[in-house]
N, C-alpha and C positions, 0 to 999 in steps of 0.2 A: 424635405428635411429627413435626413435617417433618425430613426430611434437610437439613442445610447448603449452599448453592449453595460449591461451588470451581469454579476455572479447570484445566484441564488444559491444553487447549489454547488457544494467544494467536495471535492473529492482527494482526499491524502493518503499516498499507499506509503504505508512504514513497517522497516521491516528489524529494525532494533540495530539500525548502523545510525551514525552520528548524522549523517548525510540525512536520514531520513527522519531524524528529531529536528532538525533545523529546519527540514520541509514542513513537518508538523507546525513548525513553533511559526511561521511566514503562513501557512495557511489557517490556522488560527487567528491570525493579526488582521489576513485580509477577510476574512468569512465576520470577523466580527464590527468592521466596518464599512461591510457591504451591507450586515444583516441577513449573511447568508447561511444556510442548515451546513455544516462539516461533517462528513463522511469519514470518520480516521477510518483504516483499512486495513489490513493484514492479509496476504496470503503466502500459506506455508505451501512450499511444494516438496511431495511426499520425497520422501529417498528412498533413491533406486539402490537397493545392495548394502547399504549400510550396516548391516548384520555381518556382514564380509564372509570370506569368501565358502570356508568353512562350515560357517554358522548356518541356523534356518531363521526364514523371515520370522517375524513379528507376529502374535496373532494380531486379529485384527482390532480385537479388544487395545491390545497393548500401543497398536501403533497408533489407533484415533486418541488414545489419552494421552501419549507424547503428543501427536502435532498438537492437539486442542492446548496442552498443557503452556507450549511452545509460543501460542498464538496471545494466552492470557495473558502470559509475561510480558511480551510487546505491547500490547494495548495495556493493560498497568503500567506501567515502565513510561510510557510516551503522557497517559491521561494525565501520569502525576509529575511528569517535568514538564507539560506546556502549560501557561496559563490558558485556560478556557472558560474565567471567568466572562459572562456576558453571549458566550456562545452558545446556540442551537447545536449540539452534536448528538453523534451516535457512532459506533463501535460497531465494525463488521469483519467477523474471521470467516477465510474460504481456506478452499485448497486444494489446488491447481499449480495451472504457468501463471505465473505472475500476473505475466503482460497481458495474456487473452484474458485472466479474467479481470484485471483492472479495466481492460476495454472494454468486456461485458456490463459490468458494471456500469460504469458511466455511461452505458448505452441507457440500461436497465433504468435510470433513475434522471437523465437527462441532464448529465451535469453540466454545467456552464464554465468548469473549470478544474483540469485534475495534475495534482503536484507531488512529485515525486524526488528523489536524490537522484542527481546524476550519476553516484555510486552507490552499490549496496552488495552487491555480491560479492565472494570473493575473486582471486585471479582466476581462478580453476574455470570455476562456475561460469564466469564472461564469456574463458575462450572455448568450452566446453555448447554451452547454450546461447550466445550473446548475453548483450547487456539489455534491462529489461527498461533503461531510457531509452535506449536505441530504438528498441520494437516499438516504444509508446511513440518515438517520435515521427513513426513513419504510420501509425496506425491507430493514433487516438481519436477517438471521435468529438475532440473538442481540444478548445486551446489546452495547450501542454505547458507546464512553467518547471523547470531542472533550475533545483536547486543545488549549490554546489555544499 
């Protein structure tokens, strides 16, 4: 007889699109009746040129307290619209590609389950770099759940 696949650990990358509060809000729901630890996740990825074209970069003081800044607000923002009552969680900002380090991560910590929106970027951003479901769906190291 096979053992029963469960969740212990959830992993949820959100990234302050609607798409990814709704993934938070379904990985919440299942993390807390599976009795599994939830991973909310964040990562920023730095921008390239944003100072434009004129201008000069960023010191580096300046740019780690926007993205960090950047990063607090989504994880505020998601902690205080999902219910997490009842829930084992924890809150993790990076910053990186998305994709590879969502997939690090759940390497990292051997999740059993990692949930993301099917949308989050913008247009630009997809057709610029792909879509960061797309990468996870070809390269996650555990079941994948796109929520829409």
């Amino acid at each position: 007889m096979t053992e029963a696949w469960s969740a212990r650990t959830i992993v949820v990358g959100v990234d302050g699109s609607s798409q990814s509060r709704h993934a938070a809000t379904l990985a919440a729901t299942l993390a807390r009746a599976a009795g599994a630890k939830l991973h909310l996740m964040t990562v920023v990825r730095p921008p390239e040129g944003w100072w434009g074209i004129v201008g000069s970069p960023p010191t580096p003081t300046a740019l780690s307290k926007t993205l960090t800044d950047a990063q607090r607000e989504i994880l505020d923002a998601v902690v205080s619209q999902v219910d997490l009552d009842g829930v084992d969680y924890e809150t993790i900002e990076d910053i990186g590609d998305p994709a590879r380090v969502l997939i690090d991560y759940c390497e990292s910590v051997s999740a059993d389950m990692l949930i993301v929106g099917k949308r989050g970027a913008g247009f630009i951003e997809r057709l610029v770099l792909g879509s960061v479901a797309n990468r996870l769906a070809h390269d996650a190291p555990c079941p994948l759940l796109l929520v829409p």
